[in-house]
BAZADREN-255601 format. One record per residue (C-alpha): residue in three letters; residue number from 1; x, y, z. Coordinates in Angstrom, 1 decimal, padded with zeros to 4 digits. Layout:
N
 residu num      x      y      z
    ALA NUM      X      Y      Z
...
//
This chain:
317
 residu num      x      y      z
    UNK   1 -063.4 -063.8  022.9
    UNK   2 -060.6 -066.6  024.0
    UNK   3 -062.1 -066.5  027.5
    UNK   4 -065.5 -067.1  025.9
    UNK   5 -064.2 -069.6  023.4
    UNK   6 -062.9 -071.6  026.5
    UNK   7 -065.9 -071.9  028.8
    UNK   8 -067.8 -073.3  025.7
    UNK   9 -065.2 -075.6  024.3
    UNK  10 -065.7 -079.1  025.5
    UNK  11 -062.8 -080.5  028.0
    UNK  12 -060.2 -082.9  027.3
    UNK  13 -060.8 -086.2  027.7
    UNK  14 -059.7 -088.4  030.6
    UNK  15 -059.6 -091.4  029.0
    UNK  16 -057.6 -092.8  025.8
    UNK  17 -057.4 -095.7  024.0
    UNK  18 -054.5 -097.2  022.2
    UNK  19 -055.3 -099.6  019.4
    UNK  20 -051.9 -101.0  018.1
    UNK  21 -050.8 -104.5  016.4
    UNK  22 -050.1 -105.9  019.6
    UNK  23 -052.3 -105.0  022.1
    UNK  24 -055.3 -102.6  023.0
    UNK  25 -054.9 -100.1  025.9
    UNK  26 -057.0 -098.2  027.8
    UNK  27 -055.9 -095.3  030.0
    UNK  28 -058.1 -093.3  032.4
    UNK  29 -057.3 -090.1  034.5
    UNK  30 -058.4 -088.1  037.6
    UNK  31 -057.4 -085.7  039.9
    UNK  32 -056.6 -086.8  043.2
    UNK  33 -054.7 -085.5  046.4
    UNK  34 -051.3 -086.0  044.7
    UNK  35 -052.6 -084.2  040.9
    UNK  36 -052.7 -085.9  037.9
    UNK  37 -053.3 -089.4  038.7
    UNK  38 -054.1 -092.7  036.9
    UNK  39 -057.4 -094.5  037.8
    UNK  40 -057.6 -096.8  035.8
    UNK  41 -054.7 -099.2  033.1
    UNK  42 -055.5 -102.3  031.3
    UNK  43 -053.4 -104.1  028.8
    UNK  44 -054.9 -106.8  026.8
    UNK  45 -052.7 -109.1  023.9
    UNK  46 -054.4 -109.5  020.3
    UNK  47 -053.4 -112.3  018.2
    UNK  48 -051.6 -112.3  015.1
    UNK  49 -053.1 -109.8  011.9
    UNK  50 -055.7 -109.1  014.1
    UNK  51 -054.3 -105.5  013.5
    UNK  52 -051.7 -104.6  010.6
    UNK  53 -050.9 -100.9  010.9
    UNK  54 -050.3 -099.3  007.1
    UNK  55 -051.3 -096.0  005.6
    UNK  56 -052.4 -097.7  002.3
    UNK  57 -054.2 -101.1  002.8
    UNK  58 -057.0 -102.2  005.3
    UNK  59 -055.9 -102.5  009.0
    UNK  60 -058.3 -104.0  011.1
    UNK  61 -058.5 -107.3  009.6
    UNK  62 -060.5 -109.0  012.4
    UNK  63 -063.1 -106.3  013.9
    UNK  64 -064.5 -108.7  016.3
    UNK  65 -061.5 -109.8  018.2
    UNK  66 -060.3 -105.9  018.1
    UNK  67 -063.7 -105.1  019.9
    UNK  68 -063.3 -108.3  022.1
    UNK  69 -060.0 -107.2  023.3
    UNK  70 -061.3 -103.2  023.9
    UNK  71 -064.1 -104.4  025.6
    UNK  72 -062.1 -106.7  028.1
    UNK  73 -059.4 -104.1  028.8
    UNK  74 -062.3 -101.4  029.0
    UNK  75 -064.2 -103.5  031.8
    UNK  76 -060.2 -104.5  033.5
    UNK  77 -059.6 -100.7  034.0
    UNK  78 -062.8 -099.8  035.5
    UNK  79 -064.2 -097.6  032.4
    UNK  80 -067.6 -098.2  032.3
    UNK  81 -069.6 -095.2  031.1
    UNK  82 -067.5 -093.2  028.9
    UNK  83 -068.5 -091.8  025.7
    UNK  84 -065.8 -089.7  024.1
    UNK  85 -061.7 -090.8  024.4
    UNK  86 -059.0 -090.3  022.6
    UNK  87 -057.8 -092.6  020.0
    UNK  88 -054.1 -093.4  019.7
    UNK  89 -053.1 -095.1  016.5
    UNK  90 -050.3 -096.8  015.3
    UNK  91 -047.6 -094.8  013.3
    UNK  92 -047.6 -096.6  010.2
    UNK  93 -051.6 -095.8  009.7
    UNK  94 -050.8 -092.6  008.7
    UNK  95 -048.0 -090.5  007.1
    UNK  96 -045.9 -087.5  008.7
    UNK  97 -044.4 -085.1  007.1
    UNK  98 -042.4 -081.7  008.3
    UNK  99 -043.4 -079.1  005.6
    UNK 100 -041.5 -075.7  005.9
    UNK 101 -043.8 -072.5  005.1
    UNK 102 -041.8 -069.2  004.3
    UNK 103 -045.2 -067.7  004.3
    UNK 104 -047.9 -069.0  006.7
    UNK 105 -051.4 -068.5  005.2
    UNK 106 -053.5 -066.9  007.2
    UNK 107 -056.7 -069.0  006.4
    UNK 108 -056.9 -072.8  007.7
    UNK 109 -058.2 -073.7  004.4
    UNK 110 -055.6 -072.1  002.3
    UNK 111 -052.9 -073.8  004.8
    UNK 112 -054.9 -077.1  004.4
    UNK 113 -054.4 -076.8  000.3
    UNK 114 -050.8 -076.3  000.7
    UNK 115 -050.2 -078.4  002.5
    UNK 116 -052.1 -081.2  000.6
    UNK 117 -050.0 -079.7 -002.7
    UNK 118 -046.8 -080.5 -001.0
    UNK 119 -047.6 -083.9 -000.2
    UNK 120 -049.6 -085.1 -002.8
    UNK 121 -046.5 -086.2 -004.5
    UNK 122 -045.1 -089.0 -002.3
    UNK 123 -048.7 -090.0 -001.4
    UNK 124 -049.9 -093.6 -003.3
    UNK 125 -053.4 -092.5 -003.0
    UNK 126 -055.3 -089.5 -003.8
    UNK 127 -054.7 -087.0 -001.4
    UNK 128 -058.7 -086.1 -001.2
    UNK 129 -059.4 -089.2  000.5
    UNK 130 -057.4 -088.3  003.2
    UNK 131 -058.0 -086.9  006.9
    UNK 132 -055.6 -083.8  007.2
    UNK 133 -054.3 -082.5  010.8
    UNK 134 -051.3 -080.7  011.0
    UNK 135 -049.7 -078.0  014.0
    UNK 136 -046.7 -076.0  014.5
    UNK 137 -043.6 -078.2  014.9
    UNK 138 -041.1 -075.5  015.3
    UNK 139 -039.9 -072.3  013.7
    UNK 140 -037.0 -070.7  012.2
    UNK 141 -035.4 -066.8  011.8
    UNK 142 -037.2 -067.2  008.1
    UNK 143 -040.2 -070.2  008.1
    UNK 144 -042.7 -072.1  010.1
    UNK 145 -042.1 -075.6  009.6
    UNK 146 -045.8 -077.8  010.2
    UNK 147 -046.1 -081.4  011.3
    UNK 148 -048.8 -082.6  008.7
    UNK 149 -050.5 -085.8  009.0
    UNK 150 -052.2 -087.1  006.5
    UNK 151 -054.2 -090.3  006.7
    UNK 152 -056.9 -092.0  004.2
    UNK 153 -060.2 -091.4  005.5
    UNK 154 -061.2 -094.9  005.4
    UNK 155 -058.2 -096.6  007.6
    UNK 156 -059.1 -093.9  010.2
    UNK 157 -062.9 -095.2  009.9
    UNK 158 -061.9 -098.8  010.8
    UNK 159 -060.6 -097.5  014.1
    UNK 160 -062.8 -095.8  015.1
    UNK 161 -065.4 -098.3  014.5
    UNK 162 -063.8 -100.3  017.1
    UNK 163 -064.8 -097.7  019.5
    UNK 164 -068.2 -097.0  018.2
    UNK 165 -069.2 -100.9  018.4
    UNK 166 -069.0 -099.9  022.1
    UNK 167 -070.3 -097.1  022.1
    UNK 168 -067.3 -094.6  022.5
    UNK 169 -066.9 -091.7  020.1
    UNK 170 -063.3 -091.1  019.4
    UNK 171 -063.4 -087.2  019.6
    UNK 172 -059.5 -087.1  019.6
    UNK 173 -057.4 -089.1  016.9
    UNK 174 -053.6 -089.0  017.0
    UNK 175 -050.5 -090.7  016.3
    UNK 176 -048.6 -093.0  018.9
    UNK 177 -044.9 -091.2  018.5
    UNK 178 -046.5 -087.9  018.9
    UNK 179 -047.5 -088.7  022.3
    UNK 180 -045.2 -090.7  023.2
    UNK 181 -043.2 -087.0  022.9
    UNK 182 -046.1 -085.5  024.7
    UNK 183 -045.9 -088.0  027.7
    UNK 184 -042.1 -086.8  027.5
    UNK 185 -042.6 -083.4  027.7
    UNK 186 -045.2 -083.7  030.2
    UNK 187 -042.8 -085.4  032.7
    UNK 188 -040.6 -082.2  032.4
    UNK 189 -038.0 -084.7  030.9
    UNK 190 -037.7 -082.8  027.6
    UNK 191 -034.2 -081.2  027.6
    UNK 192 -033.7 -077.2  026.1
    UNK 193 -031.1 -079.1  024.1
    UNK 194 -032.2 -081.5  021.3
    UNK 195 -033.0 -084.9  022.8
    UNK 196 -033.8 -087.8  020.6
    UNK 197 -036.7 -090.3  020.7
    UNK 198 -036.7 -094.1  019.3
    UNK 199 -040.1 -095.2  019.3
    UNK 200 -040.4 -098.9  018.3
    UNK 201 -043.6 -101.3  017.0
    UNK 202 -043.1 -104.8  015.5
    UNK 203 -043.8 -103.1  012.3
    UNK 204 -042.1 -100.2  012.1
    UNK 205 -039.5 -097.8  014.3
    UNK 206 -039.8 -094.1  014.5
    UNK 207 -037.2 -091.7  015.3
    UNK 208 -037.9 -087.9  016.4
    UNK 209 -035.7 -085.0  017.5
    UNK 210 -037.0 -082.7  019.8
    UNK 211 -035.3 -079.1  021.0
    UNK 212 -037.5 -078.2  024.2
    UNK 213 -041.1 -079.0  022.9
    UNK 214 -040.5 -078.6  019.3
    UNK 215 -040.3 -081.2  017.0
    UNK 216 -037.1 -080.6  015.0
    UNK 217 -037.1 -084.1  012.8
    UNK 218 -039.2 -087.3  012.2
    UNK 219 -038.3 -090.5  010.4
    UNK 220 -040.5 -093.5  010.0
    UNK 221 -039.1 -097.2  008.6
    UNK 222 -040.9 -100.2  008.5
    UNK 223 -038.9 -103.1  009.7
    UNK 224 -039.7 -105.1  006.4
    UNK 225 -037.9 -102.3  004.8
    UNK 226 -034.7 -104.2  007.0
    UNK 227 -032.6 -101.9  007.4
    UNK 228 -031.3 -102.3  010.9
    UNK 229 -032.1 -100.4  013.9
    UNK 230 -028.5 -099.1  014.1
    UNK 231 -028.0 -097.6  010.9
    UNK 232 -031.6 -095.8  011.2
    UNK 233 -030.2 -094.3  014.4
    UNK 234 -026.8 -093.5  012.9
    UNK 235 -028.6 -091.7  009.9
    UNK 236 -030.7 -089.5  012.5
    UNK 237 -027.7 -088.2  014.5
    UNK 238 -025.8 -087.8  011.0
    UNK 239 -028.6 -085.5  009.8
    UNK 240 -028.6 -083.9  013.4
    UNK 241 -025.4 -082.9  012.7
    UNK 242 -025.3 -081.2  009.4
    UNK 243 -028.4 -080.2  008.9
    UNK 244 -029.7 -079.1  012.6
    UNK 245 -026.5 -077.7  014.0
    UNK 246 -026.6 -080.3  016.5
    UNK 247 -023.5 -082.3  018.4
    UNK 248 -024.1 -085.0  021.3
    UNK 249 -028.0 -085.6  022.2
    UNK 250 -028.5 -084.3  025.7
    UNK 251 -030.8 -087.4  026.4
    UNK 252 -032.0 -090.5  024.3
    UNK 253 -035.5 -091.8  025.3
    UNK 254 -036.8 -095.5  023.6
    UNK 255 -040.4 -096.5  023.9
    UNK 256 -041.0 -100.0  022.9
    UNK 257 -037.5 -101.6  023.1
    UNK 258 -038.8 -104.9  024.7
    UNK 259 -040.5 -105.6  021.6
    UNK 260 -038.8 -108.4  019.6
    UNK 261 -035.6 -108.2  021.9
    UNK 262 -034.2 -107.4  025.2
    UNK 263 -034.6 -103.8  026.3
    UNK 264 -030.9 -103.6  027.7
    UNK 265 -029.6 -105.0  024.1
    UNK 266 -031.9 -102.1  022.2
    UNK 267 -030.5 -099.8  024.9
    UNK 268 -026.7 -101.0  024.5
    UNK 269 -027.0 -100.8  020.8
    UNK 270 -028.0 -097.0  020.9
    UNK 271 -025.8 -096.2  024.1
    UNK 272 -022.8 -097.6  021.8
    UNK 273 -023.4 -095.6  018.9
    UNK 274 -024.7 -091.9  020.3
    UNK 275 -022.3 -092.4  023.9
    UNK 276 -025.9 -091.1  025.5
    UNK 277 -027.3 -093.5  028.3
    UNK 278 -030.9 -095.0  026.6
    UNK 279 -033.3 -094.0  029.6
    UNK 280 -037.3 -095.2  029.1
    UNK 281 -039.9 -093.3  028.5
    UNK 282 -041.4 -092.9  032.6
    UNK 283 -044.4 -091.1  032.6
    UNK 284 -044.5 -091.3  036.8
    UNK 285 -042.9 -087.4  036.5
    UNK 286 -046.2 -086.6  035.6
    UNK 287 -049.0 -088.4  036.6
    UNK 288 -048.8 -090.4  039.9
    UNK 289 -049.6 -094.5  039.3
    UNK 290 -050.6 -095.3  042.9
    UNK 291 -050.9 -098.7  043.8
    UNK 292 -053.1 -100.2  041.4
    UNK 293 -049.9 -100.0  038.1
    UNK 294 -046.9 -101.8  038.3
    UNK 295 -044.2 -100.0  036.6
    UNK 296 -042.3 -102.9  034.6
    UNK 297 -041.0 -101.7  031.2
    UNK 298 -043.7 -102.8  029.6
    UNK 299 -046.5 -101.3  031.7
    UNK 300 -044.1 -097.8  031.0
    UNK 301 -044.1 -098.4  027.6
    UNK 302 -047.6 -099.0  027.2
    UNK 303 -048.9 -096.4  029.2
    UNK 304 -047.0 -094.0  027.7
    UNK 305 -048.6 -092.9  024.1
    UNK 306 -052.2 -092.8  025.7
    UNK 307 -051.0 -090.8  028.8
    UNK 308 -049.4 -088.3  026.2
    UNK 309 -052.4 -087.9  024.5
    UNK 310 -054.6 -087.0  027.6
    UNK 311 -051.8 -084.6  029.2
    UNK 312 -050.8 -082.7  026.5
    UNK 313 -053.4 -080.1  027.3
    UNK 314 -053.4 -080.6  031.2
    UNK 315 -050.8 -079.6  033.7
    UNK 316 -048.4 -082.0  035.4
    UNK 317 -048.8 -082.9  038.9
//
């Protein structure tokens, strides 16, 4: 049946698009004589509140310039006749939680109802106008803990329809961090040991412990919430310690550090409080760039959340 199951289901995409609050990106990929490779990158800058990522108001506050800017980065790298990508959305569009299940049920739908239970407390809006999605983040001698997503079905719906104004159907919606892990993983950079990831936006930073390809721990804070960049990551390695059994991270990854300050100071700040050397998230491990990428920091970080997304269920080259 799985053999079956796998001639008939539909192939991953090779192209994603990143819609984020300060810039759209669009990744392509192909195989070529070296594997994996990327055929195609643009970048291109939105304005101010063009897009304000939040799980609980309306995001896409100016359609038209968000469709502007996909259409020019679309046309930049070279995509013209796709009709399915991924979409990569910002963290705060959505909320994610790490439910533990001593008993996994053995119907989706039951799982789904759980799951929906145990978050319908800490969720502002009814939790039946949400989009669930939820997978394995890791398991324990006694329990299956799940990395649930939850997302209101209408904020989803105003991303996409940036797509769709263009004719692309978003067959694949995700969160940024998540691949960002992904594009980690798939550059064989994720460490047996637990490892730590500092994802950062202008409007919020995200920190995730992984253990090989599990997720162990997630922890979202907007930045109006203020609370500064080194306490968040003080808190995380605390927790590490006493609840995950944990001791030194084996290595520290940051996505985004450029944003708002220098990368080297971001890097400094987290090197001086974990002793871990900050290293950037370098997705050239697993798909080649050729000659038509640079590879500045910023080209890294964008690159990296869409290039997650579109490896995760390919090999590396």
């Amino acid at each position: 049946m799985s053999a079956v199951s796998s001639i008939f289901a539909p192939p991953p995409p090779s192209v994603a698009i990143e819609l984020a609050s300060r810039r759209v990106t669009v990744v392509e990929v192909g195989r070529g004589s070296k594997g994996l490779s990327v055929v195609g990158y643009a970048s291109e800058p939105l304005p101010p509140n063009v897009i304000n990522p939040s799980a609980t108001a309306p995001n896409v506050a100016n359609p038209g310039l968000a469709v502007e800017a996909l259409g020019k980065a679309l046309e930049r790298a070279g995509v013209r006749s796709t009709k399915r990508a991924a979409l990569i959305l910002p963290d705060s569009a959505a909320r994610l939680s790490l439910i533990t299940l001593e008993q996994v049920p053995a119907k989706a739908a039951d799982i789904d109802q759980l799951i929906r239970w145990q978050m319908k407390k800490g969720t502002p809006y009814p939790v039946e106008e949400a989009q669930l999605s939820w997978s394995v983040a890791h398991k324990t001698a006694s329990a299956t803990v799940l990395a649930a997503v939850l997302a209101r079905r209408d904020i989803v719906a105003e991303y996409e329809g940036v797509a769709t104004k263009l004719g692309i159907h978003a067959g694949l919606v995700d969160l940024a961090s998540l691949n960002v892990m992904n594009a980690v993983i798939a550059a064989n950079a994720a460490s047996p040991s637990d490892w730590l990831l500092v994802t950062m936006a202008p409007e919020a930073t995200t920190l995730a412990i992984g253990r090989g390809s599990d997720l162990m721990f997630y922890r979202q804070r907007a930045t109006v919430d203020e609370e500064p960049l080194s306490a968040l990551v003080h808190q995380t390695a605390m927790y590490h310690e006493d609840r995950l059994g944990g001791t030194k991270f084996s290595r520290v990854w940051l996505c985004g550090g450029g944003i708002g300050r220098e990368a080297d100071i971001v890097r400094a700040e987290i090197n001086k409080l974990l002793g871990v050397p900050v290293e950037a998230v370098d997705v050239r491990a697993a798909a080649d760039l050729g000659g038509r990428v640079g590879a500045s920091t910023d080209v890294l970080d964008a690159l990296a959340a869409p290039l997650g997304v579109l490896l995760r269920d390919r090999k590396a080259a």
